[in-house]
N, C-alpha and C positions, 0 to 999 in steps of 0.2 A: 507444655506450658503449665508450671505449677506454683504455686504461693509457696514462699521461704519462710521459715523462722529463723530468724536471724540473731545470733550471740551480741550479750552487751557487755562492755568491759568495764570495771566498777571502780577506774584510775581515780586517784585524789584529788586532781586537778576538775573532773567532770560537775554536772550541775545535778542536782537531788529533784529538779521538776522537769526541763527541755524535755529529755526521752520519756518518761512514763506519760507525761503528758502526750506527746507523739503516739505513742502505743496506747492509750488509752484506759492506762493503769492507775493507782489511787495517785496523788500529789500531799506531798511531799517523798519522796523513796528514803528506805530506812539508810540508805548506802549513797554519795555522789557515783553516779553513773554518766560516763563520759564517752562511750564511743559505740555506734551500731555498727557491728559489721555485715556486710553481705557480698558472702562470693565463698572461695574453698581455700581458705588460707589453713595449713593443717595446724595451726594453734586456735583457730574457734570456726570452723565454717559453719555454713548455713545448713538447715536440712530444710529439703524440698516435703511438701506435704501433698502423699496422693491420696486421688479423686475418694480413701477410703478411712482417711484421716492417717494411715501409717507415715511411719518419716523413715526420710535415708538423707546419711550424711550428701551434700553435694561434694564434696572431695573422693568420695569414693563412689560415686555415679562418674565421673568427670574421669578418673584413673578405672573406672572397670569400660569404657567406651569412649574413648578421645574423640574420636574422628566424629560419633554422633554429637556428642556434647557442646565440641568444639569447633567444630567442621575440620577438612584436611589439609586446610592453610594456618590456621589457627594452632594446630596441634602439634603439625610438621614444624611451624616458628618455634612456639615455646617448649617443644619436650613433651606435648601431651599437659599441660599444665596451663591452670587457669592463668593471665600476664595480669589481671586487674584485683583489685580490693576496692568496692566500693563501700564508704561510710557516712553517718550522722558523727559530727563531730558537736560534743556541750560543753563549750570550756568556758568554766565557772572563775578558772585562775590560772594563771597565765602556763604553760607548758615548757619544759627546757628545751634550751638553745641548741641548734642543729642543723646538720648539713649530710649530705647522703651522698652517696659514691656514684661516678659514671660505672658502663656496662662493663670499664675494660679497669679500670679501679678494683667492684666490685670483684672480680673476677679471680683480679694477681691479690686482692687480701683475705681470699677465700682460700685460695691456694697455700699461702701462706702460713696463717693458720694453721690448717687442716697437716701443713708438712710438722708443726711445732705440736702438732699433738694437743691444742689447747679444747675441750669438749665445745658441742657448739651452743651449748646452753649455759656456758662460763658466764661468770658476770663481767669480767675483763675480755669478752672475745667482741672484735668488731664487724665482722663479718659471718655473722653465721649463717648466709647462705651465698653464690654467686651471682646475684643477679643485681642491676640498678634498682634504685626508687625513687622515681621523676614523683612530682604529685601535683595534682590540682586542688584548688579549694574553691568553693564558690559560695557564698553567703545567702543565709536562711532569713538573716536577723542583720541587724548592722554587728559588722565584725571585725575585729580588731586585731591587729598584727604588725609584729618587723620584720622585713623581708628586702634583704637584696644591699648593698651598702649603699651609702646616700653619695652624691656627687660630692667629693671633698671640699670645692668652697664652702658649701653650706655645711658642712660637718666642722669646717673650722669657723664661720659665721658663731654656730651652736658652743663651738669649745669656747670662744673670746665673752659670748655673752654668758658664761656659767661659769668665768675664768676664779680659779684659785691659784695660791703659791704653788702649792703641786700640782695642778692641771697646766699652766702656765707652758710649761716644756715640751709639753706633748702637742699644743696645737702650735709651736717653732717647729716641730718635728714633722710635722702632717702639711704645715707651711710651705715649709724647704722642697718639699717633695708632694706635690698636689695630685697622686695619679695610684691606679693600684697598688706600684710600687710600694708609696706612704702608705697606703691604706694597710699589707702588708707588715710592715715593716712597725706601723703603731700597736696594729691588734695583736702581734708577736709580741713584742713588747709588755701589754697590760696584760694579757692570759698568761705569762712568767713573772708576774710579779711576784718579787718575795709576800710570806703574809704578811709579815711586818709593814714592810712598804703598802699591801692593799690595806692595810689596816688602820693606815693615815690618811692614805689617799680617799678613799671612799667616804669617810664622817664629811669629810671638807667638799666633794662633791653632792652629797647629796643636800647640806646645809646650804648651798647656793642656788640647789636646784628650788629650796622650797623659797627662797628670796625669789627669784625669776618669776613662779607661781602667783608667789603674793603683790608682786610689782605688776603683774596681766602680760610678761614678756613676750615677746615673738615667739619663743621656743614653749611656752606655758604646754602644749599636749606632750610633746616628748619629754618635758622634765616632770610633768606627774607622771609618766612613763616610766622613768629613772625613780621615781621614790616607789613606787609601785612595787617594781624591781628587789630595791633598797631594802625593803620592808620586809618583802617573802625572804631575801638572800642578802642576809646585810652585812656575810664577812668572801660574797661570790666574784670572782673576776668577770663574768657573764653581766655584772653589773653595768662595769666599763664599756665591753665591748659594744652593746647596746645603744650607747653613746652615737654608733658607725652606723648601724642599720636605719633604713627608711621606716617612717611610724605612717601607717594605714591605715585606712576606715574604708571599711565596704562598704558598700548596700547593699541591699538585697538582690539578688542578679548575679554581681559580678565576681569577679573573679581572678585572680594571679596561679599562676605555672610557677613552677619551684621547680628549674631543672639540678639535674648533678650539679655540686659544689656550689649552692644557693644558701647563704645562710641564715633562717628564719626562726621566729618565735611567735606563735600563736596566741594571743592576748588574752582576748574574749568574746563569747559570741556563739553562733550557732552555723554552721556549716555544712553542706553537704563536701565530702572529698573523694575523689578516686584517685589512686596512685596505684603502683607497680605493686605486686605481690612478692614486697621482700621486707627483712624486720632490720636490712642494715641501716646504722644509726651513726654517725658518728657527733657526740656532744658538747656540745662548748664548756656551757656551765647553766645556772639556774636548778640544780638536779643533784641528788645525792648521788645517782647511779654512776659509773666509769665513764672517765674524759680521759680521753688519751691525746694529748696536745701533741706529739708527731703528726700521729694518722691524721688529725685533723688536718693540720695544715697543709698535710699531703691533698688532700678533698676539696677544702675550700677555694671558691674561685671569686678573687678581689676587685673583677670587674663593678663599673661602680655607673649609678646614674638612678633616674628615677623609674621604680619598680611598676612594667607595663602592668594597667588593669585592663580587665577584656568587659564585655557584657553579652559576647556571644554574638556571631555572624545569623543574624534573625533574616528568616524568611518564611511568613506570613506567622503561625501560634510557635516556629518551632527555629530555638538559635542554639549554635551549635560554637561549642568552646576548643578552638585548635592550638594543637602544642606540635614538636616535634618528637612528643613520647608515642614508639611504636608499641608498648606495654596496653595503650588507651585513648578512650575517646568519649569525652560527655557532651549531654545535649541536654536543653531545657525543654519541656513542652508549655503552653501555658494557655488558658482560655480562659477571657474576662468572662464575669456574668453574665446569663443572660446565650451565649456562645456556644453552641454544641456540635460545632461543624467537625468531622472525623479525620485525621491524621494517620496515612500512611508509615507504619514503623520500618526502617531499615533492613534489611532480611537477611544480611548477611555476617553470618557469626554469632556466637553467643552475645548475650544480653539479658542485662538484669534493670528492670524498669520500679521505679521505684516514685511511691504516690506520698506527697508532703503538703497538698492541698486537695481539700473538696475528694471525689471521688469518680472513679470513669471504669468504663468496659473497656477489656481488651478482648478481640475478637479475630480470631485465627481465618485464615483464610478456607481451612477444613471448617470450619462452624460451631469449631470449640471457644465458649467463651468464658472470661471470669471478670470477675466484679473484685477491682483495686480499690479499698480506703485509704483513706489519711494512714502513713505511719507504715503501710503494707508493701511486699515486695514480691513479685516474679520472676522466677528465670523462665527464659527462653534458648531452649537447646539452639543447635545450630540447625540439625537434620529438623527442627517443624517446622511449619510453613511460615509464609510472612503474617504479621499481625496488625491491625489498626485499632486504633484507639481512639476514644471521645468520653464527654464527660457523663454524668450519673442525673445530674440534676442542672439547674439551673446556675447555679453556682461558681464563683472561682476556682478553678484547677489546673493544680502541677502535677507534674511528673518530673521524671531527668530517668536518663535514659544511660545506660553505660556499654559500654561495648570494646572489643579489643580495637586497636589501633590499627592494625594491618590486616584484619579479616576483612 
């Protein structure tokens, strides 16, 4: 059982106060810093800190002893390899459009690749490893996102009440054909547009969206959604497609599964995440970075309807967020003020427990104990014993709790 330091990644898109604040660093950061990771991903893992203040990477504790680190179901599944990345997510402005591969996706575009000789740090590779990236997200802050595509009546409700001469065609198109199919068959359509063509089409879209705006229209949050857009990517097809996607508001709690071939954009806000430990991406638009409009639509899955939110299967301080990702498994812990009553931890498998409210003891069953603050994080191997946890003070206290799926 030992305290992490945890890598932060200084994306463009992140917020200059969420995390230092969190960590308890000066406010304002010279840099946007957008993402905390914690786990052994070998592009930034965490180092464990012993009882002597030395560090060692957790990726090479976790690959010099699997079976302790990880136990022998955990290790035997994944290869000896961590399955999770837990994260602080600060998105300041919104993130490019995106969808992720299933396991057997993953797998044949890894293969691929790797027969084409493409390096796997290309900027044009999209698969640079084999494995899926299901993800969860769950809200810190209220949190903003499009995620999952909207039932087509109402996406063609949306297109008629923002109708232009050029938009006009597209919602006969989506009309005719009300079902993934259309949904298919429009988004193919707007992500091949010539530029020229998005280059009409989009002024006359987003001029309508700000009339909808200014008239207080039914669609008023998705079309400052589309100027939003507009504004950051104002010659993008990502624009368009946005259009299709459900527009979400968290709260704080809750939470949406992203599985394989889910196509989302993360808005604004502050999130905890866990997903699969893999970096494959495949991108729509909104992003300078490589879209590969094949592969995408190889990925993308058109099912359509309104995008389930969770708030976690609670019973009594401790709700638990289920997905059908074997990769992982989060859980919230939570104790109003005032509340000090102690919580049995799960004993089975690795685990990274991570404190985002107030502060608490963790307390091993051998007698070892450590004191978690705001912003602070421990792994727990598999080979230690079970731990319990309660809080420090009087105070409100979280935790979330990550763990593999199938240990």
């Amino acid at each position: 059982m030992e305290l992490l330091r945890n890598a932060v990644r200084p994306y463009a898109w992140g917020s200059r106060t969420t995390i230092p604040e969190l960590l308890g660093r000066p406010v304002p950061a010279p840099h946007p810093e957008a993402e905390l990771w914690m786990g052994a991903h070998p592009g930034d893992p965490s180092h464990v800190i012993g009882p002597d203040g030395t560090e060692r990477s957790l990726l090479e504790l976790v690959e010099a002893d699997p079976v302790g680190q990880l136990g022998t179901t955990c290790a035997g599944r994944w290869g000896g390899r961590l399955p999770f990345l837990l994260k602080i997510l600060a998105a300041e402005e919104p993130l490019s459009m995106q969808a992720h591969p299933s396991a057997a996706q993953a797998a044949e575009g890894y293969a691929r690749e790797e027969s084409a000789g493409i390096p796997r740090d290309a900027s044009n590779r999209n698969y640079p490893d084999p494995t899926a990236k299901p993800e969860l997200v769950c809200a810190l802050t209220e949190f903003h996102a499009l995620a999952g595509f909207r039932d087509p009546e109402r996406t063609i409700a949306l297109l008629k009440a923002i109708e232009t001469p050029g938009l006009a065609k597209y919602a006969v198109l989506l009309e005719a054909q009300p079902d993934p199919a259309g949904l298919r068959a429009l988004f193919t359509t707007w992500i091949t547009l010539p530029q020229a063509a998005l280059d009409e089409l989009l002024p006359e879209v987003l001029d309508s969206c700000v009339k909808h705006v200014q008239e207080r229209g039914e669609f008023d949050v998705e079309c400052r959604t589309i100027l939003e857009l507009g504004e950051a990517h104002p010659r993008d097809a990502g624009v368009l497609a946005a259009l299709l996607l459900n527009r979400l508001t968290l709260s704080a709690g809750e939470a949406i599964y992203l599985p394989a071939g889910n196509l989302h954009l993360y808005l604004h806000g502050t999130a905890v995440e866990i997903l699969a430990n893999s970096d494959n991406i495949l991108r729509c638009g909104l992003t300078p970075k490589h879209v590969d409009v094949p592969e995408l639509l190889r990925v993308v899955d058109f099912a359509c309807g309104e995008m389930p939110v969770q708030s976690g299967e609670r019973e009594e301080r401790l709700s638990v967020y289920r997905t059908d990702a074997p990769e992982f498994e989060l859980s919230r812990i939570e104790w109003e003020a005032g509340d000090d009553g102690e919580v049995a931890v799960h004993d089975v498998g690795p685990q990274i427990l991570l404190c985002t409210a107030g502060g608490l003891l963790v307390t091993a069953d051998d007698g070892e104990q450590v004191e978690l603050r705001r912003g602070q994080s421990v792994w727990l191997p598999a080979a230690d014993p079970a731990v319990r946890v309660r809080p420090l003070s009087g105070e409100r206290t979280q935790v979330f709790r990550a763990t593999a799926g199938t240990c």
